[in-house]
Kinemage of the C-alpha trace (Angstrom):
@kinemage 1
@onewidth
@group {chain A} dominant
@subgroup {mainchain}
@vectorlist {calphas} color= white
{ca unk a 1} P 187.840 127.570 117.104
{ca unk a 2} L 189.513 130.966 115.765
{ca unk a 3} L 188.330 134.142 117.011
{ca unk a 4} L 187.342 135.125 114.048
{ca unk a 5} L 184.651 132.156 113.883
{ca unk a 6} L 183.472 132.547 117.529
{ca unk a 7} L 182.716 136.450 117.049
{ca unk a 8} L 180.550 135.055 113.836
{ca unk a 9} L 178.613 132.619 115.760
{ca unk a 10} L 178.594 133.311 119.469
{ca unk a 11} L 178.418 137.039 119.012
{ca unk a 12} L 176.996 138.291 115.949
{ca unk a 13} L 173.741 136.377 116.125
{ca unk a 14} L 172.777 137.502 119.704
{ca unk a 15} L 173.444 141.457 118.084
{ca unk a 16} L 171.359 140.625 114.842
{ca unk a 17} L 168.336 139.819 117.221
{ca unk a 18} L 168.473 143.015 119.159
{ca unk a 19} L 169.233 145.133 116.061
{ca unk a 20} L 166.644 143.693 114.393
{ca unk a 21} L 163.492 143.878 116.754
{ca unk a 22} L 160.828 145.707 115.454
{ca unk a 23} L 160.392 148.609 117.971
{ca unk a 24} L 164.039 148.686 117.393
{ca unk a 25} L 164.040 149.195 113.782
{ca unk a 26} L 160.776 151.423 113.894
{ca unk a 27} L 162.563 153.566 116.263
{ca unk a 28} L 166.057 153.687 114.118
{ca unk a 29} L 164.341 154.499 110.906
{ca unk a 30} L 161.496 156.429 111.891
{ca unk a 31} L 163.386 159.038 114.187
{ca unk a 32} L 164.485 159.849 110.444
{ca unk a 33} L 161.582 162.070 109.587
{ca unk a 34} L 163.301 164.529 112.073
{ca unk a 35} L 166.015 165.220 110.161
{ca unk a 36} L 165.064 167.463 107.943
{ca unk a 37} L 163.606 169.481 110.867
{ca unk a 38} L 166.660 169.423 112.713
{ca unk a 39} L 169.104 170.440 110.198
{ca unk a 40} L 167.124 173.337 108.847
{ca unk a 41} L 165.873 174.566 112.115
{ca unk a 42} L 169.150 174.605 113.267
{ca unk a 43} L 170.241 176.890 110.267
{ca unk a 44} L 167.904 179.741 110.715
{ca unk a 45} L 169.218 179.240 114.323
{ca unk a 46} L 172.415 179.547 113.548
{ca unk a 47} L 171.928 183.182 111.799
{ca unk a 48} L 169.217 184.236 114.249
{ca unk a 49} L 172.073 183.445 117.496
{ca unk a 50} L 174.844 183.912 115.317
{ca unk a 51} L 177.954 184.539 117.255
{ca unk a 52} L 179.950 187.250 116.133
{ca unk a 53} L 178.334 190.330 118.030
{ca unk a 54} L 179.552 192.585 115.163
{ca unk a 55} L 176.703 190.552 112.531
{ca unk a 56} L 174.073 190.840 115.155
{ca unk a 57} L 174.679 194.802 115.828
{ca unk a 58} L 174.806 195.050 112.401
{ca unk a 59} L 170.953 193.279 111.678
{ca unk a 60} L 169.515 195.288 114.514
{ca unk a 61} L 170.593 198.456 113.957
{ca unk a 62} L 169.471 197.814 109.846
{ca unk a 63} L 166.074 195.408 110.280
{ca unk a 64} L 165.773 196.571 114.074
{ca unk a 65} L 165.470 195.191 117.510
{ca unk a 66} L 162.857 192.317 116.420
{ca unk a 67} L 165.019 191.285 113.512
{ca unk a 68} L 165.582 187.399 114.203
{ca unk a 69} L 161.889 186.924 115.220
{ca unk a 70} L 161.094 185.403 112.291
{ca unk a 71} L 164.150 183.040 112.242
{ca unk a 72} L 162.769 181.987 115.567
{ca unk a 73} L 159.603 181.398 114.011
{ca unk a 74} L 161.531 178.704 111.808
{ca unk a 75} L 163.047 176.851 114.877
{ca unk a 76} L 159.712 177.233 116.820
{ca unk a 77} L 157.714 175.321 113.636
{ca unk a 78} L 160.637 172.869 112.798
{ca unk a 79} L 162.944 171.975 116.493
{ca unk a 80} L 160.295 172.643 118.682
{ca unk a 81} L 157.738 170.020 117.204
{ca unk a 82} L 160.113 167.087 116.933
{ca unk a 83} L 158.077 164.498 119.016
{ca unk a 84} L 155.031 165.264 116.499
{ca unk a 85} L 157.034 164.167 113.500
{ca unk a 86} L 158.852 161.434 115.262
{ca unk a 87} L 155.869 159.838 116.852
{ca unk a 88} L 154.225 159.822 113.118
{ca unk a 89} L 157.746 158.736 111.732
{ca unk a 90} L 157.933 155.588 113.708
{ca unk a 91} L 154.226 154.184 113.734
{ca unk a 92} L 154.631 154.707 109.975
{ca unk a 93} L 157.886 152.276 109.703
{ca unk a 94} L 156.552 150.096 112.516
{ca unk a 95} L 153.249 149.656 110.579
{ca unk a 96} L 154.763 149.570 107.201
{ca unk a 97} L 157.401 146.873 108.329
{ca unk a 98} L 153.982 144.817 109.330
{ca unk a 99} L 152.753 144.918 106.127
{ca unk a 100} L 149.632 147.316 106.974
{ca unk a 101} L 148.261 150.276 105.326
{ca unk a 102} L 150.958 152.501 107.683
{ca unk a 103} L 149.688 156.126 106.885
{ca unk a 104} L 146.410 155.416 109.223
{ca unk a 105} L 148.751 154.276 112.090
{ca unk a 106} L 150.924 157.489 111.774
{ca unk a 107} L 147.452 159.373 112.391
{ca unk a 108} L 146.477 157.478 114.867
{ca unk a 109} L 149.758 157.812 116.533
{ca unk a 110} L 149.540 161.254 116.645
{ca unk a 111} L 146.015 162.113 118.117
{ca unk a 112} L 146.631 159.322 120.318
{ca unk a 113} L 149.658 161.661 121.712
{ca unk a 114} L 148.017 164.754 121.276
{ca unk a 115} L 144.659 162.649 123.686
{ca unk a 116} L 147.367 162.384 126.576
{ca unk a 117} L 148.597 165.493 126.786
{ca unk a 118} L 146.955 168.232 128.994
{ca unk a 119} L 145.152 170.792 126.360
{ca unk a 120} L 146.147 173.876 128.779
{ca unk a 121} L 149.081 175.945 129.534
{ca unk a 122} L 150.295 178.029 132.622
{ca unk a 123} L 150.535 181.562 131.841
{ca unk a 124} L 151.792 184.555 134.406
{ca unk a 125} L 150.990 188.052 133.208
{ca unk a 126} L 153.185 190.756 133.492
{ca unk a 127} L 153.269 192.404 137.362
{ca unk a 128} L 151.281 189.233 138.472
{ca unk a 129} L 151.713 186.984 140.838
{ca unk a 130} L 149.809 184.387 140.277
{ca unk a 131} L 149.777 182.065 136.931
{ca unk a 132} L 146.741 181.452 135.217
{ca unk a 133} L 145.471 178.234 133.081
{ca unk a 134} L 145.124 179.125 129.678
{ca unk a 135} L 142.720 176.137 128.132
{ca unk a 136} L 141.776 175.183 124.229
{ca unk a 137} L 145.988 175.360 123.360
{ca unk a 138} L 148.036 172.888 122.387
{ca unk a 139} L 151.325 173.044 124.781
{ca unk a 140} L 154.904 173.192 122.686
{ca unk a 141} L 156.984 171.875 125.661
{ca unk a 142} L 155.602 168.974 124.840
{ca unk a 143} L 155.691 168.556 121.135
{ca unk a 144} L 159.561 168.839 120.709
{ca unk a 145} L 162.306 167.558 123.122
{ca unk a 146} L 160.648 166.939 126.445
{ca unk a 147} L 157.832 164.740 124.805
{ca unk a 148} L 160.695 162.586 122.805
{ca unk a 149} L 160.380 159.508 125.100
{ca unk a 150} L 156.192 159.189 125.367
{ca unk a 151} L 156.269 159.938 121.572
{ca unk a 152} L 158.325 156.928 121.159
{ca unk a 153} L 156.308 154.755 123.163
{ca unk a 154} L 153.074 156.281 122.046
{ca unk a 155} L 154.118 155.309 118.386
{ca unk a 156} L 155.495 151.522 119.144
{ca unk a 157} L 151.865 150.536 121.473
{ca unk a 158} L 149.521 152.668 118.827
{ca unk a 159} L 151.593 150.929 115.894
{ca unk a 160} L 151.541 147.617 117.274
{ca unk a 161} L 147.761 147.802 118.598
{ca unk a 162} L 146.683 148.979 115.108
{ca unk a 163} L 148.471 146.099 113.208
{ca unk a 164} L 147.325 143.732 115.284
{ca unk a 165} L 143.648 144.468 114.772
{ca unk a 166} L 144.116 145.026 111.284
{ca unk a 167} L 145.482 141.203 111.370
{ca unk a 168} L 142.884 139.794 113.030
{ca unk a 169} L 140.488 141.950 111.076
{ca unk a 170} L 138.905 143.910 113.095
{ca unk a 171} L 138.035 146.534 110.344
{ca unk a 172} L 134.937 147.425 108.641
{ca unk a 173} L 135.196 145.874 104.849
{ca unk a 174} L 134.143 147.527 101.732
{ca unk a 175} L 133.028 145.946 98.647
{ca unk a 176} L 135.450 145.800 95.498
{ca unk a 177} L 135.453 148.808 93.346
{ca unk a 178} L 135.891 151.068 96.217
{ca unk a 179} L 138.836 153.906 95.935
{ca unk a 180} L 141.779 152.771 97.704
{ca unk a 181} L 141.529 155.761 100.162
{ca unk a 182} L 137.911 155.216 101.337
{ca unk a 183} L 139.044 151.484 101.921
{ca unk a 184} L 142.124 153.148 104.302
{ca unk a 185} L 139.869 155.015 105.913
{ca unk a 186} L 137.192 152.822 106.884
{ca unk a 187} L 139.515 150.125 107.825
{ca unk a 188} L 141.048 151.951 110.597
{ca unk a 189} L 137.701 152.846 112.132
{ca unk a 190} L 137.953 149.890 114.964
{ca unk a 191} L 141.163 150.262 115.420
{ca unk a 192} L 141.378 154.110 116.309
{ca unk a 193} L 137.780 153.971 118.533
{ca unk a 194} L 139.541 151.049 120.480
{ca unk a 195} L 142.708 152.790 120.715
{ca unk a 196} L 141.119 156.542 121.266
{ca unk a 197} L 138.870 154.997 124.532
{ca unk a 198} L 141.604 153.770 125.825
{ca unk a 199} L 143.909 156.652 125.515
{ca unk a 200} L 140.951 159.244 127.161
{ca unk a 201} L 140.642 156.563 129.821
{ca unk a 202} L 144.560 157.514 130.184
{ca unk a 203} L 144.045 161.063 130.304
{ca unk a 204} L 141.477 160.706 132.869
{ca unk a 205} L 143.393 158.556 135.205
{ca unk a 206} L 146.863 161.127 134.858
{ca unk a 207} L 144.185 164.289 135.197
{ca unk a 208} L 141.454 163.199 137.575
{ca unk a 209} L 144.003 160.803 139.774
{ca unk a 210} L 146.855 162.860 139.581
{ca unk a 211} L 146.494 166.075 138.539
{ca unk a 212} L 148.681 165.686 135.867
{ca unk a 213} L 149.242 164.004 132.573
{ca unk a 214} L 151.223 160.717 131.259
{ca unk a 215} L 153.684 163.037 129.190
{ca unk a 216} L 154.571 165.074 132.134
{ca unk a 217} L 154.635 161.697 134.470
{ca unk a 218} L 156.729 160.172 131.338
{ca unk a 219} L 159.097 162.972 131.362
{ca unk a 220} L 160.063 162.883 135.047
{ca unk a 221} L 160.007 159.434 135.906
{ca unk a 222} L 162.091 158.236 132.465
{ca unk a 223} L 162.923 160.714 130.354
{ca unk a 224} L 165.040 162.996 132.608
{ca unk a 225} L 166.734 160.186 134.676
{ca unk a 226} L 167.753 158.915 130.782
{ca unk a 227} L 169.161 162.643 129.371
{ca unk a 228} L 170.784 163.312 132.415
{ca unk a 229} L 172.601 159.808 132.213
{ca unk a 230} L 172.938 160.360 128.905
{ca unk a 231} L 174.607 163.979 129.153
{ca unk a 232} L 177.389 161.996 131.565
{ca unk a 233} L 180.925 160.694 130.966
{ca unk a 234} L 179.880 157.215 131.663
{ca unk a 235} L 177.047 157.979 128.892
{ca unk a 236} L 179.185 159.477 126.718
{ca unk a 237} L 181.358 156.697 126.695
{ca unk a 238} L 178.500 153.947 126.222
{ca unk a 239} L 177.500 156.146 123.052
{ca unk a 240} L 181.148 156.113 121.605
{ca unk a 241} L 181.649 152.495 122.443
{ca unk a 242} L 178.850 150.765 121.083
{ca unk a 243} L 178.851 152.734 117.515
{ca unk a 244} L 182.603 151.252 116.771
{ca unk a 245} L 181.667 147.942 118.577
{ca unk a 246} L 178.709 147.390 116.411
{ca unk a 247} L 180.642 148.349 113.212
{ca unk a 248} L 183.140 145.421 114.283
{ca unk a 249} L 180.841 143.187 113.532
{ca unk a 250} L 179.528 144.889 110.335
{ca unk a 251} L 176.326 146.284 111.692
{ca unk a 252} L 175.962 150.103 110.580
{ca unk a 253} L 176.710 151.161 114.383
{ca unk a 254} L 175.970 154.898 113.048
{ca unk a 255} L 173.115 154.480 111.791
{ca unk a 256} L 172.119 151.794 114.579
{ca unk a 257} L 172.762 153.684 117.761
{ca unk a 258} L 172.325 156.891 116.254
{ca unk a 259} L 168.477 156.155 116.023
{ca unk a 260} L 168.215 154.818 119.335
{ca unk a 261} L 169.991 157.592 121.473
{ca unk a 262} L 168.572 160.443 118.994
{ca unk a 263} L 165.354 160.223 121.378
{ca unk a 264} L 167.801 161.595 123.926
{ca unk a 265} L 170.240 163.805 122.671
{ca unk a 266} L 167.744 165.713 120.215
{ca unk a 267} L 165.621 166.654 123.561
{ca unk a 268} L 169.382 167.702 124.847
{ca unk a 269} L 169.802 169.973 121.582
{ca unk a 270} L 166.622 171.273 122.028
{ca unk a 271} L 167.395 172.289 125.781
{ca unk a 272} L 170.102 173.952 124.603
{ca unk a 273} L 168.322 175.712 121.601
{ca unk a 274} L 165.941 177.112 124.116
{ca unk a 275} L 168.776 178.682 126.134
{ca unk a 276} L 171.180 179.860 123.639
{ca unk a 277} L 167.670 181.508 122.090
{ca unk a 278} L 167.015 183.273 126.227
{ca unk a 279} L 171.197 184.015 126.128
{ca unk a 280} L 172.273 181.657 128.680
{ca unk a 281} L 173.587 179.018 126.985
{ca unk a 282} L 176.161 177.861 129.880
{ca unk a 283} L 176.111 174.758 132.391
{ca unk a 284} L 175.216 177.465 134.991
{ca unk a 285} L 171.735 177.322 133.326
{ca unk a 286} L 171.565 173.752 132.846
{ca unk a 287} L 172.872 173.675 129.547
{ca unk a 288} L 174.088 169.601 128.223
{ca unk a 289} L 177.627 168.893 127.295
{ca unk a 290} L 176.351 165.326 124.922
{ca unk a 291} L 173.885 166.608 122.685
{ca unk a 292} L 173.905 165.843 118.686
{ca unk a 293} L 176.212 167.085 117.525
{ca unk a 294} L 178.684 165.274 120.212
{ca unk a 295} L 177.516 162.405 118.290
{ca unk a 296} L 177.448 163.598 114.730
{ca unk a 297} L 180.265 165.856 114.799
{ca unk a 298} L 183.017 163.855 117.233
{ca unk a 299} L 182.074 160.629 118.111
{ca unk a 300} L 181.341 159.723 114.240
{ca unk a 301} L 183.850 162.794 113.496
{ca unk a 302} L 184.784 161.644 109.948
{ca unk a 303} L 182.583 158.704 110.414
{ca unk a 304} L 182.297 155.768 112.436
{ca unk a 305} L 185.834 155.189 114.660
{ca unk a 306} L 187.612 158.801 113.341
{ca unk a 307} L 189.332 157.062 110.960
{ca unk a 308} L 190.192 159.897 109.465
{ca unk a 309} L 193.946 159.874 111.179
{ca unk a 310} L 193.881 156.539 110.267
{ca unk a 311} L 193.248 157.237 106.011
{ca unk a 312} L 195.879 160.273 106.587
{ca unk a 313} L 198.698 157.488 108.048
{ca unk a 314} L 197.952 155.604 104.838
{ca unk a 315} L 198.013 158.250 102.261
{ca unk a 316} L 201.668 159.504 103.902
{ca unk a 317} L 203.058 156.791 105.657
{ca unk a 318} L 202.319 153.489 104.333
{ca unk a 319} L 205.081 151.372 103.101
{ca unk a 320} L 202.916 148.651 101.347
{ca unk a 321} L 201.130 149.178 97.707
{ca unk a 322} L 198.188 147.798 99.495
{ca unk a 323} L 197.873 150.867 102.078
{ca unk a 324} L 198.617 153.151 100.060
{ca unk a 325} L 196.475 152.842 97.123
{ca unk a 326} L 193.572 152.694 99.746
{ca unk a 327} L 194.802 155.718 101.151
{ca unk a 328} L 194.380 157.552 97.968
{ca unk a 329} L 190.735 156.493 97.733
{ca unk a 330} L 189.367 156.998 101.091
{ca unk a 331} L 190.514 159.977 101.842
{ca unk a 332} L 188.078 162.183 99.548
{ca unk a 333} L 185.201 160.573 100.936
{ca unk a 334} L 186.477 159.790 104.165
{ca unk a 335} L 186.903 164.209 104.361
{ca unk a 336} L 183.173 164.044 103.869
{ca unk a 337} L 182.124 161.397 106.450
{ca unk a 338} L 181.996 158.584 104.866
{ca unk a 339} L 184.260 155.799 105.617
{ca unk a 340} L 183.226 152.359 104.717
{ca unk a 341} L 186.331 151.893 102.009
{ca unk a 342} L 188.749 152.023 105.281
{ca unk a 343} L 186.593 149.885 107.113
{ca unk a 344} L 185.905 147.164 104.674
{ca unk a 345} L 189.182 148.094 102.735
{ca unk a 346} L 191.547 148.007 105.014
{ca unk a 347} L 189.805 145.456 106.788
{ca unk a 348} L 188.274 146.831 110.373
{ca unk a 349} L 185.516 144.768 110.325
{ca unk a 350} L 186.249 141.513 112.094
{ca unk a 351} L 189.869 142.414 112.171
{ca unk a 352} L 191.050 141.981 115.834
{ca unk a 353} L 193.826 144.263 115.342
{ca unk a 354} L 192.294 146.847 113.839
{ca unk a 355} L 189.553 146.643 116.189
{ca unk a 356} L 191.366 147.881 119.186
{ca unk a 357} L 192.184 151.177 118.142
{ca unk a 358} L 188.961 151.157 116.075
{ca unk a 359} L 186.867 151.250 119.301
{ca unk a 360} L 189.536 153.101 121.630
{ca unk a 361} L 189.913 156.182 119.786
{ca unk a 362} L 185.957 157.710 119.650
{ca unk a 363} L 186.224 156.646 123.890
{ca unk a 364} L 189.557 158.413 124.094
{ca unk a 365} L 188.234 161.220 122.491
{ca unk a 366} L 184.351 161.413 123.634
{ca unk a 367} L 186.163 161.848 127.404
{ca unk a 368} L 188.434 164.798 126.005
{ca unk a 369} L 185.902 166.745 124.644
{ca unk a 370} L 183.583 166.280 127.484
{ca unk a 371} L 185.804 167.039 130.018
{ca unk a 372} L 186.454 170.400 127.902
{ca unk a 373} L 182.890 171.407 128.548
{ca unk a 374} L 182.745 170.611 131.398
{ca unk a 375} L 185.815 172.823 132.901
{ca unk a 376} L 184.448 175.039 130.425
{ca unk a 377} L 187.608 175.171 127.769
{ca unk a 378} L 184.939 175.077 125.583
{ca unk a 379} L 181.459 176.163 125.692
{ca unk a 380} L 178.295 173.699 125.282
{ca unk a 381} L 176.835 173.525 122.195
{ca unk a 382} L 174.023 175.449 121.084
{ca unk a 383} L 171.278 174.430 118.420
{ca unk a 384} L 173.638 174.387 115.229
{ca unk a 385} L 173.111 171.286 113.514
{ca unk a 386} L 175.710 171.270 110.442
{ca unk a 387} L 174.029 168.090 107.832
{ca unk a 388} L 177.055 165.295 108.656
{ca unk a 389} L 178.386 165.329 105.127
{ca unk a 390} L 180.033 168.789 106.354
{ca unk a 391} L 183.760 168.029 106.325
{ca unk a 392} L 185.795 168.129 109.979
{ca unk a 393} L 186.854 171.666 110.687
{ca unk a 394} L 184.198 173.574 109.187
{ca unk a 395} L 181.816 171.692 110.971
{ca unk a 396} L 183.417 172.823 114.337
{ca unk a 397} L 183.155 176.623 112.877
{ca unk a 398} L 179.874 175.801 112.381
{ca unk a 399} L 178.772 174.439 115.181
{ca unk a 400} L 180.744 176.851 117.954
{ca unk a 401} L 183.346 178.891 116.478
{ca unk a 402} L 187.466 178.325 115.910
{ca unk a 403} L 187.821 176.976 119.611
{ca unk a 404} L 185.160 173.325 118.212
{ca unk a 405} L 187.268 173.826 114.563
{ca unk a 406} L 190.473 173.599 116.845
{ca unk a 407} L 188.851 170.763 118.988
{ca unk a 408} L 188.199 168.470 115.797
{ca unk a 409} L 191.569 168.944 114.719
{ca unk a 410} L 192.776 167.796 118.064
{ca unk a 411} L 190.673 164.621 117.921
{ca unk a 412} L 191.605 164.120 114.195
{ca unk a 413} L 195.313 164.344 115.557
{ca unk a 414} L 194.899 162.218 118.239
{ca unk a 415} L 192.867 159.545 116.888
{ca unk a 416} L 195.909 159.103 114.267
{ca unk a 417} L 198.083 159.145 117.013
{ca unk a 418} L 196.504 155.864 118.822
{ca unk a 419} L 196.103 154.044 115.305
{ca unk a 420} L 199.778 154.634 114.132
{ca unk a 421} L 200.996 151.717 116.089
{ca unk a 422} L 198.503 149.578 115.321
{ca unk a 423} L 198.332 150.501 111.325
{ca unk a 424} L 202.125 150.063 111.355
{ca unk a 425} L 201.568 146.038 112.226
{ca unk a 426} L 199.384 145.544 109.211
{ca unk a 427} L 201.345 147.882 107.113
{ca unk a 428} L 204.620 146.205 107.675
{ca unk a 429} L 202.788 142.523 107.573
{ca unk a 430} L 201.156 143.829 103.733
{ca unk a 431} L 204.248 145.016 102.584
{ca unk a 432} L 206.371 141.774 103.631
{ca unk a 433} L 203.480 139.728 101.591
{ca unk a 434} L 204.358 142.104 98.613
{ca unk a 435} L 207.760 141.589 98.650
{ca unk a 436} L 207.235 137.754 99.197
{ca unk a 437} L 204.802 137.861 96.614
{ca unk a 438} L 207.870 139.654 94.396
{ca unk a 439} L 210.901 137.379 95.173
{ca unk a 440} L 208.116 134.267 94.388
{ca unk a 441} L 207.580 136.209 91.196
{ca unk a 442} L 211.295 136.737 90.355
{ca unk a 443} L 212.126 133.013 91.035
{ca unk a 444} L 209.766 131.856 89.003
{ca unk a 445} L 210.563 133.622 86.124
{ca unk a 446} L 214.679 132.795 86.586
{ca unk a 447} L 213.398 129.015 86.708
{ca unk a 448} L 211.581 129.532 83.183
């Protein structure tokens, strides 16, 4: 049996199941919703905490002291309520991919969250002491980052519940003719009174039992054990190996694992929103090295396996027709992220030799860069999310000045550096098939 066929049947089968559970795919496509949030947030962010000091001396001494205030006010309604939009965002898909009426389970998701968490906040005037419960509010720590996890299994149970009675019908039915809203509505009566009583019985236990609530429990028990793990080498490395591995077998790994570890590394964005907002955006202040735009911007740094070294070797160095041509056309997209002609072009998928280097190089160079914050060569990342269409380079400006535009060049460099070897064995086997291919095609015309 060739390799080739026991990666097909042994291998890819086992990965199809996991990829394709539903909590799996609810979570992958519904942490989508976010996006929009994150990438514009991040913007005002980026011109509120800009960082050239000259810009920001500039706005205060014209607009005055208060002048980014209402750029905050733009993170603070888009970053800072992420879990609210993603646990809406995945009960929708979950439901949806049931076949149910989905829009009642994204409500239900959310005031099933909003039932668990503790309506108060701690507040500590000025020149007290003492901090003070301030009841009737709705706390923000909880709606963005550190609420991520419970939001996403808030959504799955909620989602899940709500199909299932809607299955078995347990809904109130309303005679034909009835507007298509009205029949919504009423349908997910039963379902949201089961679901509601046993959410406040959930509330009661965390407050009554524990003085506390199951976000906050959530959050200490799970969450932070997972973004700390997360914002590690050995994390950094699982990230960066699974996206190539997955790709190997023709499974969008960016799309895959990027859904998945979003839960984490958006709460680890967030975190480091909040401090480069307060000015103390350094590791001293707990600021995380693998955030998102570690992912977006070098681990999928010219998409999936920084093949962007790779397309560059091709366009300047190939020898056969084959390579080069390919060259030519993936590198305009490939500049802009996208690089499926290289990897079904060239071929990577499925290609053992390929493969190596394929999965190597994001490793290589997830452990360079986070070794670089970490001895601080570079600083951590603040809450500049560039949209990942942004080409290599001016992301990196984007993101944290020259020293990240320098950085991506260095990957880009290096990554070409650890395919060259490899691309030179299928280079020099395409371009002997050419000129095979030629002679053939020479003797065969001399024999006419």
């Amino acid at each position: 049996m060739s390799l080739n066929q026991t990666l097909n049947e042994k291998v890819v089968p086992v990965v199809m199941k996991f990829v394709n559970l539903k909590g799996v795919q609810a979570l992958k496509d519904g942490m989508l919703y976010t996006l929009p949030l994150n990438i514009i947030g991040s913007m005002f962010l980026l011109v509120a905490a800009f960082p050239l000091k000259a810009f920001t001396d500039f706005c205060a001494s014209t607009f005055g002291p208060n002048w980014n205030d209402p750029l905050y006010k733009v993170q603070n309604g888009t970053m800072s309520i992420m879990a609210l939009v993603a646990v809406m965002g995945m009960a929708y898909v979950y439901a949806k991919n049931e076949g149910v009426e989905p829009f009642s389970s994204a409500v239900l998701s959310l005031s099933t969250f909003l039932i668990i968490t503790n309506d108060w906040v701690e507040f500590t005037p000025e020149g007290a002491t003492e901090a003070f419960k301030v009841g009737s509010v709705i706390p923000r720590d909880w709606m963005g980052g550190k609420g991520m996890i419970t939001a996403i299994l808030v959504s799955l149970v909620v989602a899940w519940a709500y199909s299932l009675m809607i299955k078995k019908d347990m809904r109130i039915k309303m005679p034909e003719g009835v507007p298509e809203g009205v029949v919504n509505g009423f349908s997910a009566l039963i379902p949201a009174a089961v679901i509601f009583i046993v959410a406040d019985i959930v509330y009661a236990v965390f407050k009554f039992g524990f003085n506390s609530s199951l976000v906050e429990v959530i959050y200490k028990i799970v969450q932070q054990p997972l973004q700390m793990a997360s914002d590690s080498p050995f994390g950094a490395v699982i990230i960066a190996f699974f996206v190539p591995f997955l790709w190997f077998f023709g499974i969008h790994g960016g799309v895959t694992v990027g859904g998945m570890v979003g839960s984490l590394l958006t709460p680890n964005t967030a975190d480091n929103a909040l401090l480069q907002a307060a000015g103390t955006l350094d590791l001293a202040h707990g600021a995380h090295i693998v955030t998102q735009q570690f992912y977006d911007n070098f681990i999928n740094l010219a998409g999936s396996g920084q093949t962007l070294g790779l397309t560059m070797a091709m366009l300047f160095l190939a020898k056969s027709a084959q390579y080069k041509q390919l060259g030519r056309l993936a590198i305009t997209p490939n500049l802009f992220n996208i690089n499926e002609p290289i990897l079904f072009g060239t071929p990577i998928v499925l290609n053992p030799i390929m493969g190596v280097p394929f999965i190597i190089v994001p490793v290589v160079n997830a452990l360079l860069l986070y070794f670089a914050i970490a001895t601080e060569l570079l600083p951590p990342m603040g809450g500049q999310l560039p949209p990942w269409t942004v080409p290599p380079v001016l992301s990196g400006l984007i993101i944290g000045g020259w020293k990240y535009a320098v950085m991506q060049f260095v990957v880009i460099a290096l990554g070409g550096l650890i395919y060259l070897p490899f691309f030179k064995k299928i280079d020099a086997m395409a371009y002997a098939d050419e000129i095979a291919a030629k002679n053939a095609h020479a003797d065969a015309g001399v024999q006419a």
